[in-house]
VEXDREN-2710 file (C-alpha; in Angstrom, 1 decimal):
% VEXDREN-2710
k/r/px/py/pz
1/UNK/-8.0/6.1/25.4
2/UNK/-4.3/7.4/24.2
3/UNK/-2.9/6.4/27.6
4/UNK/-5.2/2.9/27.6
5/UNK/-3.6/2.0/23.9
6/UNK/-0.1/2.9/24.5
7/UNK/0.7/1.6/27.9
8/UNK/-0.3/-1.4/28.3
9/UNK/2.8/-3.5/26.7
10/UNK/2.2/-6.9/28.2
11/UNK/1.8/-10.6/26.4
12/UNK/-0.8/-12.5/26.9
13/UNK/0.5/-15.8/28.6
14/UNK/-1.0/-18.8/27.0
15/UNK/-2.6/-17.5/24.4
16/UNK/0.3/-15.7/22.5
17/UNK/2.5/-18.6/22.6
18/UNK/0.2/-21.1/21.0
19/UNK/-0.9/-18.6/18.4
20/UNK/3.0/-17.3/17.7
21/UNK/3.9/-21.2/17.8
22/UNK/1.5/-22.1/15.0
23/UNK/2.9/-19.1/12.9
24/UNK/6.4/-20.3/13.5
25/UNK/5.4/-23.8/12.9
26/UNK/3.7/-22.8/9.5
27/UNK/6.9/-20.4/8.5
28/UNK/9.1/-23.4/8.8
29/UNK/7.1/-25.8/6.6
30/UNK/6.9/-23.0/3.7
31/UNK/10.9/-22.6/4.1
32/UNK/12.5/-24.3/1.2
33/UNK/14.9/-26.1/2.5
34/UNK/18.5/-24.6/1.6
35/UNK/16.7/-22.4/-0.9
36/UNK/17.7/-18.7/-1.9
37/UNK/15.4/-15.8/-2.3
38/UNK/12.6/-17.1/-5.0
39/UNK/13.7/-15.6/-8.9
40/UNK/11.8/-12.8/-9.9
41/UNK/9.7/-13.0/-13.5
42/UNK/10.0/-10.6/-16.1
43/UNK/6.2/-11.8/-17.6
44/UNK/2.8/-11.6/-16.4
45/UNK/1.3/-15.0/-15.1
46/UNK/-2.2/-14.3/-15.0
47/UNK/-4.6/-17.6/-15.6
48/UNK/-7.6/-16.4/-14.1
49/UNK/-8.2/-12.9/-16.0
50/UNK/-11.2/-13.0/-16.8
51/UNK/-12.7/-13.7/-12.9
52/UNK/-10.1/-11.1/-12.2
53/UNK/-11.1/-8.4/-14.3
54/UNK/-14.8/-8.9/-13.0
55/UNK/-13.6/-8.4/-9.3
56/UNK/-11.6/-5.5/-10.8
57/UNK/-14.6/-3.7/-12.3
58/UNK/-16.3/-4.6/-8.7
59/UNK/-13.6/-2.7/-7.2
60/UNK/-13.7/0.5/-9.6
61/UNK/-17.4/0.7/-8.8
62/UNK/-16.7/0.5/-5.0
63/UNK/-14.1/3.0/-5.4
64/UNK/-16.3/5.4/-7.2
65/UNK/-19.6/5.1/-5.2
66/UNK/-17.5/4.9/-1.3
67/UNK/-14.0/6.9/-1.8
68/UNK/-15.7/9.2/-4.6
69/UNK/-13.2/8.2/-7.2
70/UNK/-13.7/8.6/-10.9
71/UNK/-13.9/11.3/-13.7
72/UNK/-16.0/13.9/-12.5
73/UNK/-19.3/14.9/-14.1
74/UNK/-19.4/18.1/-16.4
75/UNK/-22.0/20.3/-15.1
76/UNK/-24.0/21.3/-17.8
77/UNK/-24.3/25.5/-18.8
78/UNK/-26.9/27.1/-17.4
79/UNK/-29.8/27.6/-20.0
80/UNK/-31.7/31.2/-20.1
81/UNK/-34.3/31.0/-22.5
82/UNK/-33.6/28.9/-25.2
83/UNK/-29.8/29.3/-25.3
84/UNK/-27.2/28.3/-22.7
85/UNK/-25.7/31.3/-20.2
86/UNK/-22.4/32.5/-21.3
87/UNK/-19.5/30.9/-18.6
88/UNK/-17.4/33.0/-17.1
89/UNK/-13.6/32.6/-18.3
90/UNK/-11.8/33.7/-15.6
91/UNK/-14.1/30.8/-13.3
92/UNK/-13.1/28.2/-15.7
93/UNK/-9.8/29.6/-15.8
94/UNK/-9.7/29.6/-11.2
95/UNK/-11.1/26.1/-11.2
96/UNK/-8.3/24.6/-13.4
97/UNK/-5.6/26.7/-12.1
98/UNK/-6.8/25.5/-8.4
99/UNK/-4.7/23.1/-6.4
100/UNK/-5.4/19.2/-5.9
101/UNK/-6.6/18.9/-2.5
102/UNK/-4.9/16.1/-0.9
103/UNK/-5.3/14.8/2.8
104/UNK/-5.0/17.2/5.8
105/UNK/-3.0/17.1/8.7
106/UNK/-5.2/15.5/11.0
107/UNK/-5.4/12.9/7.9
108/UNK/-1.4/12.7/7.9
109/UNK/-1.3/12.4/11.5
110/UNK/-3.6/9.4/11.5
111/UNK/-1.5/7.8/8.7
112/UNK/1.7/8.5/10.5
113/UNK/0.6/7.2/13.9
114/UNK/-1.0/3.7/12.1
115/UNK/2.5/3.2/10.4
116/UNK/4.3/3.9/13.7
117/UNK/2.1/1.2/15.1
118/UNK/2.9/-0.7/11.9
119/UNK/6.6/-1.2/13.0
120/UNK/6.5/-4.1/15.3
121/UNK/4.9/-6.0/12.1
122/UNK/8.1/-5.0/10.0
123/UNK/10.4/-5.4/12.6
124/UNK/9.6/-9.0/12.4
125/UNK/9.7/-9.6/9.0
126/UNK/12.9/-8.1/8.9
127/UNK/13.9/-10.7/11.4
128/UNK/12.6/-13.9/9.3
129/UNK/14.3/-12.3/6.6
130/UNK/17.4/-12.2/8.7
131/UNK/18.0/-8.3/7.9
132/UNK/19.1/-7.2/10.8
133/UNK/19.8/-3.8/9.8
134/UNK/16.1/-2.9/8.3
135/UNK/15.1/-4.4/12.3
136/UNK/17.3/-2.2/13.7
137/UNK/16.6/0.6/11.2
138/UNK/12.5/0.6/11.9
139/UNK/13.2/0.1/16.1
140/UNK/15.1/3.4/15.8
141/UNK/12.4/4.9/14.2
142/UNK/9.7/3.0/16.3
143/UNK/11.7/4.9/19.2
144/UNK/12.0/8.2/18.3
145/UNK/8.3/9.0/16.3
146/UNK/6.9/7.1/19.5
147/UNK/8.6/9.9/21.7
148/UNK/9.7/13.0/20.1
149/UNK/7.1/12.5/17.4
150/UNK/4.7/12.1/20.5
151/UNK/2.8/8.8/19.9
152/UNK/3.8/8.7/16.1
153/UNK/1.5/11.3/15.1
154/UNK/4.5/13.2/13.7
155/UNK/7.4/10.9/11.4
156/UNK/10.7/13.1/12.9
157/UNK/12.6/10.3/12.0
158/UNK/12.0/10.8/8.2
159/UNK/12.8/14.2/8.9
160/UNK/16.5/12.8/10.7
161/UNK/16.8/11.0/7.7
162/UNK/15.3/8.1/8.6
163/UNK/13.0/6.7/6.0
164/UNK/10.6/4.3/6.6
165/UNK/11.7/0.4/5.4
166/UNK/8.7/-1.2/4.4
167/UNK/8.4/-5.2/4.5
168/UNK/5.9/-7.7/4.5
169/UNK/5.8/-11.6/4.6
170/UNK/5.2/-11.5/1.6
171/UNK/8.7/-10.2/0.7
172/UNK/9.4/-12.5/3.4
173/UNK/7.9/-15.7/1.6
174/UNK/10.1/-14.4/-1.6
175/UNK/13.6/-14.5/0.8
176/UNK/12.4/-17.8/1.7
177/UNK/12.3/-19.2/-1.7
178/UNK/8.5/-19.0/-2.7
179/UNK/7.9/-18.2/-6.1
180/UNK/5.2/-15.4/-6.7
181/UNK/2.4/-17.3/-8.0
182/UNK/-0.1/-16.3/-10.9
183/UNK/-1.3/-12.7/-10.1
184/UNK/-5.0/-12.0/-8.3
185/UNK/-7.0/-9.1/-8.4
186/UNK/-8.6/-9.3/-4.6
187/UNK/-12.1/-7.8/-4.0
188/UNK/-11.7/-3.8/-1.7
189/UNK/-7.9/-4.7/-1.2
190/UNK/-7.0/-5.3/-5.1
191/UNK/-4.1/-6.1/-7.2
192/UNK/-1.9/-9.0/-5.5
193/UNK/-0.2/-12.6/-6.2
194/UNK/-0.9/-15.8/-4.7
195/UNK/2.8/-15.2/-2.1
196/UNK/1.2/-11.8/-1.5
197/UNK/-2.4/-12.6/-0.5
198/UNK/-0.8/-15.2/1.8
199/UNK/1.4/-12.5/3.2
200/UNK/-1.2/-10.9/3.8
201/UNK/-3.3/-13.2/5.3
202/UNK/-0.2/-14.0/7.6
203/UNK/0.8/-10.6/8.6
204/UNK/-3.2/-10.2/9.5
205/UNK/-2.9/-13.5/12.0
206/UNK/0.4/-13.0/12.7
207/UNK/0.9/-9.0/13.8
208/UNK/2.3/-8.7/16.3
209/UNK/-0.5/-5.6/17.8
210/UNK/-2.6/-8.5/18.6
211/UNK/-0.5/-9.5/21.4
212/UNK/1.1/-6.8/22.7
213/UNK/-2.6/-5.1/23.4
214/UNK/-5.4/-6.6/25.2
215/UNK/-8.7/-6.6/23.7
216/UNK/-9.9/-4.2/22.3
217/UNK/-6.5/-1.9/22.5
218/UNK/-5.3/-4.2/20.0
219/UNK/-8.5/-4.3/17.6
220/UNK/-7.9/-0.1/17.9
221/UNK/-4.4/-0.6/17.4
222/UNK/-4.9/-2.5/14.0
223/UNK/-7.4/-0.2/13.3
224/UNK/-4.9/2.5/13.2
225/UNK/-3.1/0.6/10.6
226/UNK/-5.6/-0.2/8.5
227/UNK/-6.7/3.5/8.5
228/UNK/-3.1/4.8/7.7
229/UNK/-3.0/2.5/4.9
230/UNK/-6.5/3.9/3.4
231/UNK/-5.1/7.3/3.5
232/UNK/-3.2/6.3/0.7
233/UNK/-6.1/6.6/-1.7
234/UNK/-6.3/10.2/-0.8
235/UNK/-2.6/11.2/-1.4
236/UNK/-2.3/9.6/-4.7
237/UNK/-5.6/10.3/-5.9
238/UNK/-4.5/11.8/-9.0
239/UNK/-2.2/8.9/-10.1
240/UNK/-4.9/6.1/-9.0
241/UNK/-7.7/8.0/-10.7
242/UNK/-5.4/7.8/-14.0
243/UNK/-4.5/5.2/-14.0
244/UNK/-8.5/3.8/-13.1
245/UNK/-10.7/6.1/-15.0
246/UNK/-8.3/7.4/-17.8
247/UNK/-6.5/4.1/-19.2
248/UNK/-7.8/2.4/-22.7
249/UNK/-7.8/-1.0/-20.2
250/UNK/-8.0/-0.5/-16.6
251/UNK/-7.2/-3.9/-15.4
252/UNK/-3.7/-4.4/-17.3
253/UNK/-2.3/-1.3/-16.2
254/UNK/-3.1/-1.8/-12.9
255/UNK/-1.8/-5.3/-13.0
256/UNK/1.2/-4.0/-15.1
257/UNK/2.2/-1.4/-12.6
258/UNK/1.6/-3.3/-9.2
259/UNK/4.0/-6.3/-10.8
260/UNK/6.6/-3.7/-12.1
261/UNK/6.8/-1.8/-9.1
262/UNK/6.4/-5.4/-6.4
263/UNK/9.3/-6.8/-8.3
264/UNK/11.6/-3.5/-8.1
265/UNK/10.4/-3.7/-4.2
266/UNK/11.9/-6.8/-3.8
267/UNK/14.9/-6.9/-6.2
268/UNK/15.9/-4.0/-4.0
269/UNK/16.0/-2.1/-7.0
270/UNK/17.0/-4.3/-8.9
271/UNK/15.5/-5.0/-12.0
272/UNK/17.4/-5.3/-15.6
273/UNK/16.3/-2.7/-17.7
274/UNK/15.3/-4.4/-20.9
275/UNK/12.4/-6.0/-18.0
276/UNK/10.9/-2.7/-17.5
277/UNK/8.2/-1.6/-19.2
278/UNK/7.1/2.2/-19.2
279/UNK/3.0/2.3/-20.0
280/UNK/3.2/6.1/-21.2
281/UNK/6.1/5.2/-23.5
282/UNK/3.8/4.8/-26.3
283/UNK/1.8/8.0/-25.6
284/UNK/4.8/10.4/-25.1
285/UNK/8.0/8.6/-26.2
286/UNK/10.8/9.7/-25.0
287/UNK/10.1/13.2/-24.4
288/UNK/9.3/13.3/-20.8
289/UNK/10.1/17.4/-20.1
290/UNK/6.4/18.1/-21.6
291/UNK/8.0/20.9/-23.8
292/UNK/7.3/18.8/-27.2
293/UNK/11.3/19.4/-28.4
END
């Protein structure tokens, strides 16, 4: 199957043209003509709250039934005769002193090898951004995970010093001159905007796995993605389950944190610093160090 999904490299004559074609063709009619990158807004445009925050609760309750998430259930003591066992301190004290498991390496070498497969997708974004250098910054990487990181399964070239350089079309609707849109909570996939669900949508149609595989190399191909990207749940478990199960309101602060941290994405870094809002700011001030002082 490895040698069946990597080999074959070839376009599909006919059919990749007309689909590529109509992607262009659509690109060019969303291009404002001789417009810059789109300004980014310091509020929160968000007209349709309410059905959002009902597709939001949807998703919490997918998230704790499928993926496990949530605050977990305090077992109770257990009772001999009429009063409850005593509980053994240095239990209690293991269990909270145990470490977070997080994904394992055959977890990490699935998400490594999806993004690796990932890279045509941002290679051409970078391009209708007209970034060379992010192109040309993935390709090396695209090169040397696909060989000395044997298929992707290993990310050397982070290691070399070669970070990854995420993009999308959405960021590539925002060079363009789209403006974000009022923000949508999406059912399984979540917090977006109107620029981002089409960039999404887009990068589905539009990646470039589709045609560079036959069927159903590319369908496994795109699976590969897709499963890198779910990995993500795992490795920030902690943070999403905060910010989820522990928040007063669920919905803003996932809405708050996904528009903070979209706009500092595509500023580039950005963002003017009476824009930035810090959601713990109220709960611990300014004394980050934890020792109270």
């Amino acid at each position: 199957m490895m040698k069946r999904l990597i080999i074959p490299m070839k376009f599909h004559t006919g059919y990749f043209p007309r689909r590529l074609s109509a992607i262009a063709l659509s690109g060019l009619l969303l291009v404002p003509a001789g417009c810059g990158p789109a300004a980014i807004p310091s509020g929160i445009n968000d007209p349709n709250e309410a059905s959002n925050r009902e597709v939001h609760e949807f998703n919490k309750r997918l998230d704790e039934r499928v993926l496990g998430g949530g605050p977990e259930a305090e077992s109770p003591a257990p009772v001999v005769g009429d009063a409850p066992a005593a509980v053994d301190d240095s239990t209690v004290v293991a269990a909270e002193e145990a470490p977070l498991e997080g994904p394992g390496p055959l977890l990490i070498m699935v998400a490594n090898f999806g993004a690796n497969l990932d890279n045509p997708r941002r290679i051409a974004n970078s391009l209708l951004q007209v970034r060379p250098g992010d192109a040309a910054h993935n390709t090396l990487r695209l090169g040397i995970n696909s060989t000395i990181g044997v298929f992707g399964l290993f990310d050397v070239a982070r290691a070399a010093g070669l970070p990854e350089i995420d993009t999308d079309f959405g960021e590539t609707l925002h060079v363009w001159g789209v403006p974000e849109g009022p923000y949508q909570e999406l059912p399984v996939i979540g917090p977006s905007t109107r620029r981002d669900t089409v960039g999404m949508a887009v990068d589905f149609a539009g990646n470039p796995l589709w045609y560079l595989f036959p069927w159903p190399q590319n369908l496994v191909a795109n699976g590969f993605t897709w499963a890198g990207e779910a990995t993500d749940r795992l490795r920030y478990s902690e943070t999403v389950d905060s910010v989820l199960y522990d928040s007063a309101d669920s919905y803003a602060q996932t809405r708050l944190i996904y528009l903070q941290n979209r706009r500092f994405e595509l500023g580039r870094g950005e963002v003017a610093e009476e824009d930035y809002f810090d959601p713990y700011e109220d709960i611990y001030g300014d004394d980050i160090s934890g020792t109270g002082e």
